[in-house]
N, C-alpha and C positions, 0 to 999 in steps of 0.2 A: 141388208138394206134394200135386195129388190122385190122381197117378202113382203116389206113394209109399203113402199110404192106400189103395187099393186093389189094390195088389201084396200088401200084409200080409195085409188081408181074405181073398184067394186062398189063400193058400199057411198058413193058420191051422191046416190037419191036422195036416200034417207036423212032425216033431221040429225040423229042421234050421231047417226057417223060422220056429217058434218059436224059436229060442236066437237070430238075426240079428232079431225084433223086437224083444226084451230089450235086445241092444246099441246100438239105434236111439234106444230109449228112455232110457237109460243114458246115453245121448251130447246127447239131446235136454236130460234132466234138470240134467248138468250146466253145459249151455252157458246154461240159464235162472239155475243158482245162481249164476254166474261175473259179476263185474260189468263190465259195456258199458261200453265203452271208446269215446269217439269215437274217436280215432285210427286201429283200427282196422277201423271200418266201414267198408265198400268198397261203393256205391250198384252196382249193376248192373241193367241191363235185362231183360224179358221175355223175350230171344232166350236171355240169358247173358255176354252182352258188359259190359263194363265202360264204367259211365256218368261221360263227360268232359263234361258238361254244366257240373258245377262249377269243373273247370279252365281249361275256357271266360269263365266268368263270372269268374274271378280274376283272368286276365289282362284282361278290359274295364275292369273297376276296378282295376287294377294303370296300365296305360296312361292313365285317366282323370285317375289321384292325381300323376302327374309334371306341373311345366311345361309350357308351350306351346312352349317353345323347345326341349323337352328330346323327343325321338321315339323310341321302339324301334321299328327298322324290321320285328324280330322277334322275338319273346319267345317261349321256350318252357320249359313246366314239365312235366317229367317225378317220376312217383312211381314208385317203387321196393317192393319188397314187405318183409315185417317182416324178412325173415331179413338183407337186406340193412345192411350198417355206413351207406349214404348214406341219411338221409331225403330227399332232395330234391335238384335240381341246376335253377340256374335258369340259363337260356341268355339272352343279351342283345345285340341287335345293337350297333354304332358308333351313337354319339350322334351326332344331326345338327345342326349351329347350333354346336357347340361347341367354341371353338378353346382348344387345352391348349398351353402355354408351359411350358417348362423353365428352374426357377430354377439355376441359375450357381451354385456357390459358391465359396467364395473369402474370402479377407482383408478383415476389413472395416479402411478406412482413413478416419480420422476429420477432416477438413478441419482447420486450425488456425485458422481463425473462431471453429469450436463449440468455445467456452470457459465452463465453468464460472464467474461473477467471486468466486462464493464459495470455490472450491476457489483459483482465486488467490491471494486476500487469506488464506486458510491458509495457503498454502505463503509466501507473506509472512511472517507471524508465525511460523510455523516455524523460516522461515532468521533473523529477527532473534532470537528466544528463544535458538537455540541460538548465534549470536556474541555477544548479550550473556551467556551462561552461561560462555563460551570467558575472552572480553574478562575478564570480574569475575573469574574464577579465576587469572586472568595477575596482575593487579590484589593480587590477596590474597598470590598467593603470592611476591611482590614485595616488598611490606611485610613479610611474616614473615620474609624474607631466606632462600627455599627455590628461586624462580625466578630466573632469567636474563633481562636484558633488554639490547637494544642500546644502542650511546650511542656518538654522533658527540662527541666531545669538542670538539672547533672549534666546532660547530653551537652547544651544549647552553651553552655560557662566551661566547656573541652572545649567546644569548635569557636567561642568566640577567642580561647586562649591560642586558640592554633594558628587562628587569622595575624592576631597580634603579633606573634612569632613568623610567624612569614614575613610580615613586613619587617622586623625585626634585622631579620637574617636576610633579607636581599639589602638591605642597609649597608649591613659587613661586608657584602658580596661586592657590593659597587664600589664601596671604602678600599676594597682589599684588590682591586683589578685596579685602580687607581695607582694605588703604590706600586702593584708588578710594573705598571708601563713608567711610573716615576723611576723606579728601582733600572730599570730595562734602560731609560734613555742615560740615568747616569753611569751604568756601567760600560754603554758602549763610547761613552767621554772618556771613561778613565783609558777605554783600554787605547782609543785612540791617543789619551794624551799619554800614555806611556809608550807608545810609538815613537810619538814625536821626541820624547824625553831620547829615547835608544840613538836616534839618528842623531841628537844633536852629540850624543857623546863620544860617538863616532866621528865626530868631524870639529869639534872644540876639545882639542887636546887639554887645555889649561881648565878645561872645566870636565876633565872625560869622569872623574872618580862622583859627582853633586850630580851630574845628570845621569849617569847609572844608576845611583842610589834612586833616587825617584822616576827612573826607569822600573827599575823590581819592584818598588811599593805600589806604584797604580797599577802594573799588572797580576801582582797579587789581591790587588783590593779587588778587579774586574774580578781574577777567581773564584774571591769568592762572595762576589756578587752575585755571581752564576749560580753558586750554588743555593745560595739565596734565594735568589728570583725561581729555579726548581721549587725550592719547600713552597713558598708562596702559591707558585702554579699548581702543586699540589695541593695545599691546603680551598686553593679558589673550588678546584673541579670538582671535590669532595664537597663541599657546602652546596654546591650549583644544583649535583646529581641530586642533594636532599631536598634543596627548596625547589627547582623546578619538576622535577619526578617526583619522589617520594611525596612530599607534603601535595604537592598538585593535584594527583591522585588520588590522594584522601580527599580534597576537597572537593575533585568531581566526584567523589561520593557521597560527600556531602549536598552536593546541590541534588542531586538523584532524591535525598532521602527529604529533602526541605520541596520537591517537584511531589514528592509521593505524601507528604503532608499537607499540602495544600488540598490535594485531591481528595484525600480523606475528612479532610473539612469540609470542603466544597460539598459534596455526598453526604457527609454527616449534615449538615444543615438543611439538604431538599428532606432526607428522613424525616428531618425532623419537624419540617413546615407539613410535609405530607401528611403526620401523626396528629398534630392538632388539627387537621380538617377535618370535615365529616367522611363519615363511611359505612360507602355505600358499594352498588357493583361495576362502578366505574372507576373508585378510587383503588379498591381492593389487590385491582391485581398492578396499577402504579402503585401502588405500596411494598408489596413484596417483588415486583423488577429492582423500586428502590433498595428497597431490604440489602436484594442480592447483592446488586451493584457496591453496596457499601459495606459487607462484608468483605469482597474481593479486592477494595480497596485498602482497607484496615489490616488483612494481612500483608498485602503488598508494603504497606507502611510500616506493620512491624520490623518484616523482613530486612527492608533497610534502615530502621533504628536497632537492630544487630548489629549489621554488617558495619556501621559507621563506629560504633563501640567499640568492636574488636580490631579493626582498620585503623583507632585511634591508641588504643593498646599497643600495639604492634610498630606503629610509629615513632611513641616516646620511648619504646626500649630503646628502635635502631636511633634515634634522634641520640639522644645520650650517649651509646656506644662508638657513632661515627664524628660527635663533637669532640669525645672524649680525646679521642686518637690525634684528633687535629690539630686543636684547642695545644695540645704538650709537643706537636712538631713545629708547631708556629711559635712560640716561648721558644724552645728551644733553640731554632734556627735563629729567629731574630739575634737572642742572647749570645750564641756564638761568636754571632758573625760581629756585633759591636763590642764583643770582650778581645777580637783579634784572634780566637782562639779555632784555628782553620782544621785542626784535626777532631775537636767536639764536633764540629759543622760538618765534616765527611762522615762523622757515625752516624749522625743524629739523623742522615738520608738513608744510610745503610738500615739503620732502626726499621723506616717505614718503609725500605724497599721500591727508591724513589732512586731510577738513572738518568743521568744527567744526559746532555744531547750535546755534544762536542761542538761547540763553532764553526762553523765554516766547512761540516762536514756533513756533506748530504747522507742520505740511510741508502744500506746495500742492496744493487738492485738483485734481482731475483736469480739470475745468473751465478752474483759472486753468493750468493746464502747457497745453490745448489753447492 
């Protein structure tokens, strides 16, 4: 700058050197109005050179500011001048310490372990919401006489025989507990009136021989009343075991196999609306879902129109064999017991292997059976 100040000073005669101070000036003046931009200060040296003292210092604390693990083995930062489109380009060696893996991609496949249990138990209610929606619309449209339903004719005239017969047989059941407690309360008259008979003959001399006698004849009749009312109680529990077990039974298989024809109707009918629609590639694969579904249904329905066949086979044999037996102890006992004939009445229990339960005498406790 004192180069320049003193070249002016010199050459201040002349014209020309006057007009090149002016422009000096001119150039000095505006560069004062113009506002200072860091950006583009450029620090330079004494000589002229361009001062990297700064760019120095950036990259020590550039290197300083990374990890221990992380190293530039050389960094370099080059500036560029204004005209240029790059402000900058930073050069960076290989990271040292740093080992880079390449992720894979690919299908992800999801173990069948990882189970959602709530999305389960949705798709649970799902599938039961939409068969009982199936089911009850079969149901309805059955009653309004609009649907179609199957019917084993053989099958349907068993089980309506069976029903008839259960009611039948709890008939007899209630008729025949009826009489046990009828039977029950007059036995336990006789035997008290033949108590009373006993004491008075005890104590009315003049009458002691008329009130014995009808002393021993009501406590004989209680006897074998008793025995009686066994055969009966017997005969009740056998019928009981068959109508409310046995027959019950079959009938809850029966409702299984009438639950499992519904359903196959129900399903047999969407097949069958789905078949007269058109088809296309949206119907196609509701078609064969249907298909499946009704497949799986259909054998499910066969499966229990077996089982209710051979469950009703197996029934009227035991039906027959367990009446049989009862049906000729109950004749029998009754017959005895109003023929007076008290030793037919003790076989006719021994026959069926029916012990009597003693009066008044509780069962041995466990003590006296050791």
């Amino acid at each position: 700058m004192s180069d320049c100040s003193n070249d002016t000073t010199t050459l201040g005669a002349s014209k020309p050197g006057t007009e090149e101070v002016k422009s000096n000036s001119e150039e000095s003046s505006m560069a004062q109005e113009s506002p200072k931009n860091s950006a583009a200060e450029i620090p330079v040296t004494s000589n002229g050179e361009v001062d990297d003292s700064r760019e120095h210092g950036f990259n020590r604390d550039l290197k300083r500011s990374l990890p221990a693990g992380l190293g530039l083995s050389e960094t370099q930062i080059t500036s560029h001048g204004f005209d240029s489109t790059k402000e900058g380009v930073i050069e960076a060696g290989a990271l040292q310490g740093v080992q880079r893996t390449q992720t894979k991609s690919g299908p992800v496949i999801l173990a069948d372990e990882v189970k959602n249990p709530a999305m389960e138990k949705l798709e649970l209610v799902r599938k039961w919401s939409l068969n009982t929606y199936k089911c009850t619309r079969q149901i309805i449209s059955e009653k309004l006489g609009r649907g179609s339903r199957t019917v084993d004719l053989e099958l349907e005239a068993q089980i309506d025989i069976l029903r008839d017969n259960k009611k039948k047989y709890e008939n007899i059941l209630r008729l025949a507990q009826t009489l046990s407690t009828q039977l029950f309360q007059m036995v336990h008259t006789q035997r008290q009136l033949g108590d009373a008979f006993a004491d008075l003959s005890l104590k009315s001399l003049e009458l002691h021989e008329e009130f014995g006698y009808n002393a021993d004849t009501q406590k004989l009749l209680a006897k074998n009343g008793e025995t009686l009312l066994g055969a009966i109680n017997f005969f009740i529990a056998s019928v009981n075991t068959l109508v409310n077990k046995t027959i019950e039974d079959t009938l809850m298989t029966v409702k299984q196999y009438e639950s499992a024809r519904i359903e196959y109707d129900a399903y047999r009918t969407d097949l069958e609306e789905l078949n007269l629609g058109p088809r296309d590639a949206n119907t196609l694969p509701k078609i064969e879902q249907s298909q499946h579904l009704f497949q799986a249904h259909k054998e499910k329905y066969d499966k229990m129109r077996n089982d209710v066949s051979i469950k009703l086979k197996f029934l009227e044999e035991n039906k027959v064999k367990v009446l049989h037996n009862q049906l000729v102890l109950f004749h029998n006992a009754i017959a005895a017991y109003f023929a007076g004939n008290q030793k037919q009445l003790e076989q006719t229990l021994k026959q069926f292997h029916i012990k009597l339960k003693t009066p008044g005498v509780d069962a041995p406790s466990w003590l006296e059976e050791q």
